[in-house]
C-alpha positions as CSV (number, residue, x, y, z in Angstrom):
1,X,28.4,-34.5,100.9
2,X,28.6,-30.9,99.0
3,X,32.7,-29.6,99.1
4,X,33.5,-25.9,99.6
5,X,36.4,-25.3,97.8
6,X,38.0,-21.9,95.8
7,X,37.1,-20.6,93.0
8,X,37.7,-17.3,90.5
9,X,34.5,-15.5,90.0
10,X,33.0,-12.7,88.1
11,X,30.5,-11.3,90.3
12,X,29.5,-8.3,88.0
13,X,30.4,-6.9,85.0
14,X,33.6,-6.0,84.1
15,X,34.5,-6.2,87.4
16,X,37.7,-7.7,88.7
17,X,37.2,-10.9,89.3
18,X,37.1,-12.8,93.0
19,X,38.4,-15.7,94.5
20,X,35.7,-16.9,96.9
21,X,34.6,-20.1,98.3
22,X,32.0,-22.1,95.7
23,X,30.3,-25.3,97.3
24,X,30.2,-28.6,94.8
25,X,27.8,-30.5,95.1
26,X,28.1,-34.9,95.1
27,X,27.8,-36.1,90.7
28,X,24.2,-36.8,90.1
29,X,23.6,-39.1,87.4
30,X,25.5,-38.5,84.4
31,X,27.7,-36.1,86.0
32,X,31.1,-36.0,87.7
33,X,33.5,-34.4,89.6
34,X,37.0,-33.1,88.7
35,X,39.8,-32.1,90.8
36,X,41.3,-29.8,88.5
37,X,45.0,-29.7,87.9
38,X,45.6,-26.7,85.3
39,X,43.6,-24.4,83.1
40,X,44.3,-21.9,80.5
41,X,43.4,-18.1,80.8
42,X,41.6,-17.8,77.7
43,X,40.0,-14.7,75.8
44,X,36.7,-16.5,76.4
45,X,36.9,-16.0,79.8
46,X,37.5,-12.3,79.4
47,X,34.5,-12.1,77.3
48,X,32.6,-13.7,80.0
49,X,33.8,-11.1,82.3
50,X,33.6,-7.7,80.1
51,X,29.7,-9.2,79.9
52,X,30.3,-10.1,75.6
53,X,29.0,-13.7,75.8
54,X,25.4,-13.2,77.7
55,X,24.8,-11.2,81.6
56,X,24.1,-14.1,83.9
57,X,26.6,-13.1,86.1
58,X,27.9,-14.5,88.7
59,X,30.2,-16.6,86.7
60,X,32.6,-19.5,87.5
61,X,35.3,-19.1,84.6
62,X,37.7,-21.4,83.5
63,X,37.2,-24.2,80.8
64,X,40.1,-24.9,79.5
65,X,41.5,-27.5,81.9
66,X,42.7,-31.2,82.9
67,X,42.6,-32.9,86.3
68,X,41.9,-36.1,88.4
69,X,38.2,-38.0,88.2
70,X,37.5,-37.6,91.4
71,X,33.9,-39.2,91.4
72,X,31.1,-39.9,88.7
73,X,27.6,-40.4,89.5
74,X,24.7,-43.1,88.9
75,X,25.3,-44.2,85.1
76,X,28.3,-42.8,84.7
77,X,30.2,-45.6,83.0
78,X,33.1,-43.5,80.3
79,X,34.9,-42.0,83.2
80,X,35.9,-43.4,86.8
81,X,37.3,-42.1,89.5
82,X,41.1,-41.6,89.1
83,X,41.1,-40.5,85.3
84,X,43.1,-38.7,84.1
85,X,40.9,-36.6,81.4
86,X,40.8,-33.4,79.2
87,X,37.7,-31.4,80.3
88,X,35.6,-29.8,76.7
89,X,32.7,-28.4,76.2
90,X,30.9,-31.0,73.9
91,X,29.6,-33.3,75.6
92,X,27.2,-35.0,72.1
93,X,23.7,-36.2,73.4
94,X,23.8,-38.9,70.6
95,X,20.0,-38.1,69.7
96,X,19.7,-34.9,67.5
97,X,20.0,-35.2,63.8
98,X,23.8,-34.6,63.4
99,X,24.8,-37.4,65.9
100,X,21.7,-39.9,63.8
101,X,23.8,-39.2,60.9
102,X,27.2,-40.1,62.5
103,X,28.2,-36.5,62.7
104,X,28.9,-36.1,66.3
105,X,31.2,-33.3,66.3
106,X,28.6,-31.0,64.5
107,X,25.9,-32.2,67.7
108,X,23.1,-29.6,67.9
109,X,22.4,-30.2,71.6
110,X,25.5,-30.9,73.3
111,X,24.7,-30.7,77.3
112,X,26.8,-29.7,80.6
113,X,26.1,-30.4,84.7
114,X,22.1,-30.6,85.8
115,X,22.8,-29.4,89.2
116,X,24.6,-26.1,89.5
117,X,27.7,-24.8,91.7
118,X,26.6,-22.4,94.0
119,X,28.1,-19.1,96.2
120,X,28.4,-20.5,100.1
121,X,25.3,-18.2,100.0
122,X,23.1,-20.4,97.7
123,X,23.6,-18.0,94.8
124,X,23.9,-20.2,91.2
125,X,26.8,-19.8,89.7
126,X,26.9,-19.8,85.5
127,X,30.0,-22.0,84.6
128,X,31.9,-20.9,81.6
129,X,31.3,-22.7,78.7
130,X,29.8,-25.3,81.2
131,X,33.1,-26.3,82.7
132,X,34.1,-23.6,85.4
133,X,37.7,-24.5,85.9
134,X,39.1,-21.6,87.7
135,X,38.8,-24.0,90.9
136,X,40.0,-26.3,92.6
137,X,37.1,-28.7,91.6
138,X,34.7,-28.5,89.2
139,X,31.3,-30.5,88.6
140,X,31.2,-31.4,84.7
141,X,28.6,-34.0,82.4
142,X,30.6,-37.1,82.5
143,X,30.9,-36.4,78.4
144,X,32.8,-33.4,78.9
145,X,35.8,-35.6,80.1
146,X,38.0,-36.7,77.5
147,X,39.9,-39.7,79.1
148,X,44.3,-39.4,77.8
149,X,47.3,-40.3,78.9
150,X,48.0,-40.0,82.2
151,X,51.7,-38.9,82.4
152,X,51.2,-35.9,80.4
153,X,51.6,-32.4,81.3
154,X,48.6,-30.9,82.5
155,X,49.3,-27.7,81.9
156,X,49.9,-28.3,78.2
157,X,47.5,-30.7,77.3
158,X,44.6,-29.1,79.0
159,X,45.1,-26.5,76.2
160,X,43.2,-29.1,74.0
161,X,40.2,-27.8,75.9
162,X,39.8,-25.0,73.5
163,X,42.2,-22.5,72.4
164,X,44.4,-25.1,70.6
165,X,41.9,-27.9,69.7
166,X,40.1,-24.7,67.8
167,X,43.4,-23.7,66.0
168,X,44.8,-27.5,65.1
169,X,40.6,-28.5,64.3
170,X,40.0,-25.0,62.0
171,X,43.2,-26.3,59.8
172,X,42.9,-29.9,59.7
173,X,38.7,-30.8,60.4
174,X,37.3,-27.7,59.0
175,X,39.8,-26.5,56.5
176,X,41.0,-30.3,55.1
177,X,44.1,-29.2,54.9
178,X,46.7,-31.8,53.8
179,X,49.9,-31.9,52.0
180,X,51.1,-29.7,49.9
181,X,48.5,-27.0,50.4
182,X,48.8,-23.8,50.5
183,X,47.8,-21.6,53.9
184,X,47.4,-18.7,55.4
185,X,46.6,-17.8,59.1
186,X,45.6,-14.4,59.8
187,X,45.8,-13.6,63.7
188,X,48.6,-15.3,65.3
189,X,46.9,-15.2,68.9
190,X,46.7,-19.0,70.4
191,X,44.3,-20.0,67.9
192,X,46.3,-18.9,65.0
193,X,49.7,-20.4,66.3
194,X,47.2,-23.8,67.1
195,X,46.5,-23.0,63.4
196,X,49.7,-22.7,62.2
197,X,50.4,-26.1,63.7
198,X,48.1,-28.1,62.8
199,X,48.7,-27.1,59.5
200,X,52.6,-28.0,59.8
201,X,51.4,-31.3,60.8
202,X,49.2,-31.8,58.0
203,X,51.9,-31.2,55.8
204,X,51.1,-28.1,54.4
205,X,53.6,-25.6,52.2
206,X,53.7,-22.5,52.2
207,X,52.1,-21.6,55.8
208,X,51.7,-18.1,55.7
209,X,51.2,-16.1,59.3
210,X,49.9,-12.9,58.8
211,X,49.7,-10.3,62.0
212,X,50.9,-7.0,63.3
213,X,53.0,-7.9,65.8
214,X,56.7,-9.1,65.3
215,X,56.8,-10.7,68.5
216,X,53.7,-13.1,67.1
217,X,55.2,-13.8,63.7
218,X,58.1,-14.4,65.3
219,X,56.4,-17.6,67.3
220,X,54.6,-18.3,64.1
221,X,58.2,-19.3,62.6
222,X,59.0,-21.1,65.8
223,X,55.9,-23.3,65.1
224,X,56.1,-23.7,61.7
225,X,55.2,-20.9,59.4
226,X,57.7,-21.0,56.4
227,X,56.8,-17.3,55.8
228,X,55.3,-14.2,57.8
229,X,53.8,-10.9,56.9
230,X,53.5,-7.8,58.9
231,X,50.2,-6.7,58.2
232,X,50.7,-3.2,59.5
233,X,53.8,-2.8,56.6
234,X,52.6,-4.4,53.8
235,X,48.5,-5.2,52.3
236,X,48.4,-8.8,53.6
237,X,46.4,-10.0,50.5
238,X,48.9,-8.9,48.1
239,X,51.7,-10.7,49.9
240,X,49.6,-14.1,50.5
241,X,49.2,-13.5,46.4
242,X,53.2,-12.9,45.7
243,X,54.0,-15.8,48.2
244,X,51.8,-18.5,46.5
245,X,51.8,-16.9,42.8
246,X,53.0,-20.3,41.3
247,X,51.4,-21.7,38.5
248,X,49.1,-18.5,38.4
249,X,47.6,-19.2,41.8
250,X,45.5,-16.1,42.9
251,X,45.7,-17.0,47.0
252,X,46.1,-19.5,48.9
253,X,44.3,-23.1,49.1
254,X,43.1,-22.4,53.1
255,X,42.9,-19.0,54.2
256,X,42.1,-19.4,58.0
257,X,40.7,-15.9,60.0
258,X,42.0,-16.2,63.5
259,X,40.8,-12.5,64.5
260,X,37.1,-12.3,64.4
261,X,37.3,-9.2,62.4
262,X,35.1,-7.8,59.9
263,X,38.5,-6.7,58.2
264,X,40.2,-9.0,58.4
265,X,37.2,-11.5,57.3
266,X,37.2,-9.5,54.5
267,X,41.7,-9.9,53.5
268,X,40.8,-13.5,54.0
269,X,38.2,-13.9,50.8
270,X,40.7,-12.5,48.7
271,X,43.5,-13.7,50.2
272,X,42.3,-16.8,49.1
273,X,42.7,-18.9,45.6
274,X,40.1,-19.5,43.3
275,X,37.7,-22.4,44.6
276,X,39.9,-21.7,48.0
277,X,38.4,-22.0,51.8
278,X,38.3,-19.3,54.3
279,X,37.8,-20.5,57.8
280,X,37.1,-18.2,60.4
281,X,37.6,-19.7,63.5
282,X,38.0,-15.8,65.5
283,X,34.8,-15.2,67.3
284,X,33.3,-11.9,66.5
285,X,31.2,-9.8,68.9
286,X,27.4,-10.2,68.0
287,X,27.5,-6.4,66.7
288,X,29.9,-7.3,64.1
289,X,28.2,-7.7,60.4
290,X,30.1,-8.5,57.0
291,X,32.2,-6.5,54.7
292,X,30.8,-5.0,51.3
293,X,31.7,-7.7,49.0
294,X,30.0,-7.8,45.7
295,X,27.6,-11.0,45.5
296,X,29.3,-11.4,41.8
297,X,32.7,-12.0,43.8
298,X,31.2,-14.6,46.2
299,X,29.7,-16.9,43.3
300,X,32.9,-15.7,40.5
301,X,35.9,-16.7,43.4
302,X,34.0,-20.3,43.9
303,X,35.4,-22.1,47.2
304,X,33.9,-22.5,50.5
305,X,33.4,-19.8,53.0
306,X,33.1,-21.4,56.6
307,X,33.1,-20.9,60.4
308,X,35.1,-23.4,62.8
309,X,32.8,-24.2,66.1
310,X,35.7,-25.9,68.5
311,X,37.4,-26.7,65.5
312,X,34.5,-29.0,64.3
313,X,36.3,-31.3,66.5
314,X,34.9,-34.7,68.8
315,X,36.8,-34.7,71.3
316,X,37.2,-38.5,72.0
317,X,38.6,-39.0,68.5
318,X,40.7,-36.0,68.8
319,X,41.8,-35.5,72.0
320,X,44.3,-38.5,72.8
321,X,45.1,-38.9,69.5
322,X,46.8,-35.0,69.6
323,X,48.0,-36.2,72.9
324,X,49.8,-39.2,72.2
325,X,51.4,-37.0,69.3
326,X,52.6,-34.6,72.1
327,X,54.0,-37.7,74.0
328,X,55.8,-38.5,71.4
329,X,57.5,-35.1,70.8
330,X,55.8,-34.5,67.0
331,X,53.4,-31.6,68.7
332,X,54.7,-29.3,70.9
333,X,52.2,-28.1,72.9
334,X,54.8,-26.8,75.6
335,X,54.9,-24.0,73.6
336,X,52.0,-22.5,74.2
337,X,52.6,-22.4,77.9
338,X,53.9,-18.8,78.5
339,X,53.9,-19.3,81.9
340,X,52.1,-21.4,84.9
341,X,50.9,-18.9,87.2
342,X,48.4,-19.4,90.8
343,X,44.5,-18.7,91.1
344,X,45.0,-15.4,92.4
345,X,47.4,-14.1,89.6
346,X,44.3,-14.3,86.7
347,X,43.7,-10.5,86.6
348,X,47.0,-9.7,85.8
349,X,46.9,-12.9,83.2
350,X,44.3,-10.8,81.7
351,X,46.1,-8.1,81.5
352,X,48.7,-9.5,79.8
353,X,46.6,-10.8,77.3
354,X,45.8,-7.4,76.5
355,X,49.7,-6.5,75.6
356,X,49.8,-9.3,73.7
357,X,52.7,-10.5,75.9
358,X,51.7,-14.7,75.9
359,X,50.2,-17.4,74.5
360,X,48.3,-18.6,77.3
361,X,48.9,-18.1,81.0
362,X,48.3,-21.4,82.9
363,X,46.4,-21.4,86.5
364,X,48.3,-24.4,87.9
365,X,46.0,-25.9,91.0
């Protein structure tokens, strides 16, 4: 039978959001039920709010979570009830033309729930980023559960669900960065810190966090930058340059734009070595076009200029692998809990993401 339980809601736009009572209906086939046990405030869900990802309001936000299996439906054989699993938003249909040619976590028609969640009044609710984890339970594909350990933290490793699996991914999947490479993150948010991580596991040197905020850089040392640079001080690109000058380097190896700025885009390509990368893995508004850069500049720097969709992760290779690393106290994703907080606190979580004043707030169900 359906469940009515609560759930945050953005009813209109920028509104303040609503916690109302959403109905849930039984897993159809291929689907599945999650009783959800923490999920991140994330900038996403903001966007969703302030109307910057599409208007079909209302919407249940909340995607980046973890929880309980609490039922699957007819062919639903990868989860089973009493999982403990990492919800994400690629669930791979294992048909298109990336997953034919074994390159699942580039999958051009990933899929979420048939049936939709509803108002008590019938009104269809729009999930974000499929998920919809501001709730107490949440109706999910059966892909986008990520079985891991269960005796982790929730609170923490639900993070994987995007913030930090798009930081860790951007350095290590889409950037290849390994050891001994040079990098710089520009945007210390929780993408760049994820960033910044992933980069210190990769083995990495120097890691370079750029921002404008001490407090930021600050947490960048914490989590492993060797160096930082106030942005608002000093021209970013000349101190990437001074930092990794060795050997007549001209930038560093991975460059990685955690902002979504055309500006900052722009430090990034020259920020970066000869034949360097620059990832950006900051999600710009659709208005946002690229700097002036001569086309002789593009072809005479060389490299690779990319973009970082979830990190280019797949999220059963990546997901319990990062979380047995966190078991085992070599990836501290404590620390990009700020603070556990209830579903009604998640307008003034937003608020404080304004201010810059945490990492992630985590609604803790």
């Amino acid at each position: 039978m359906p469940q009515t339980v609560q759930g945050v809601v953005a009813l209109a736009k920028s509104e303040p959001v609503q916690l109302v009572d959403i109905v849930i209906p039984d897993p159809g086939p291929g689907e599945a039920v999650v009783q959800v046990q923490a999920c991140g405030v994330c900038h996403t869900d903001l966007h969703y709010r302030e109307g910057g990802i599409n208007d079909e309001f209302p919407f249940l936000l909340g995607h980046e979570a973890a929880g309980i299996v609490e039922a699957v439906g007819e062919g639903v054989t990868e989860v089973a009830p009493g999982d403990f699993v990492v919800l994400n938003w690629r669930a791979v249909c294992g048909e298109c033309r990336a997953c034919d040619r074994g390159e699942l976590q580039y999958c051009f028609n990933t899929h979420n729930a048939t049936q939709k969640m509803t108002l008590t009044d019938g009104t269809e609710l729009s999930p974000a980023l499929g998920i919809g984890a501001f709730a107490e339970k949440t109706l999910v594909a059966a892909g986008q559960c990520t079985k891991v350990d269960p005796e982790a933290r929730a609170a923490a490793v639900g993070l994987l669900g995007c913030g930090v699996m798009a930081g860790i991914g951007a350095a290590i999947n889409t950037g290849a960065v390994t050891r001994g490479k040079s990098v710089a993150v520009i945007g210390c948010g929780g993408v760049g810190a994820a960033s910044i991580v992933g980069s210190a596991l990769a083995g990495a040197s120097p890691i370079i966090a750029v921002d404008i905020d001490e407090r930021k850089l600050a947490k960048a040392r914490e989590l492993g930058a060797t160096h930082v640079v106030n942005s608002s001080e000093v021209d970013p690109v000349e101190a990437i340059r001074e930092i990794v000058g060795g050997n007549g380097a001209e930038g560093a190896d991975v460059v990685i734009e955690a902002v979504g700025r055309p500006e900052t885009w722009k430090q990034a390509f020259y920020a970066r070595d000869l034949a360097g990368v620059l990832v950006l893995v900051g999600v710009p508004t659709p208005d946002m076009t690229l700097p002036d850069i001569p086309l002789i500049d593009v072809f005479g720097r060389g490299g690779a200029l990319k973009s970082s969709w979830y990190g280019d992760c797949l999220p059963k290779r990546d997901f319990p692998m990062l979380v047995d690393l966190y078991q085992q106290g070599r990836l501290d994703l404590d620390a990009f809990v700020t603070e556990e907080i209830g579903i009604d606190d998640i307008e003034a979580a937003f608020e404080k993401m304004h201010h810059g004043d945490v990492l992630r707030s985590v609604v803790v169900l």
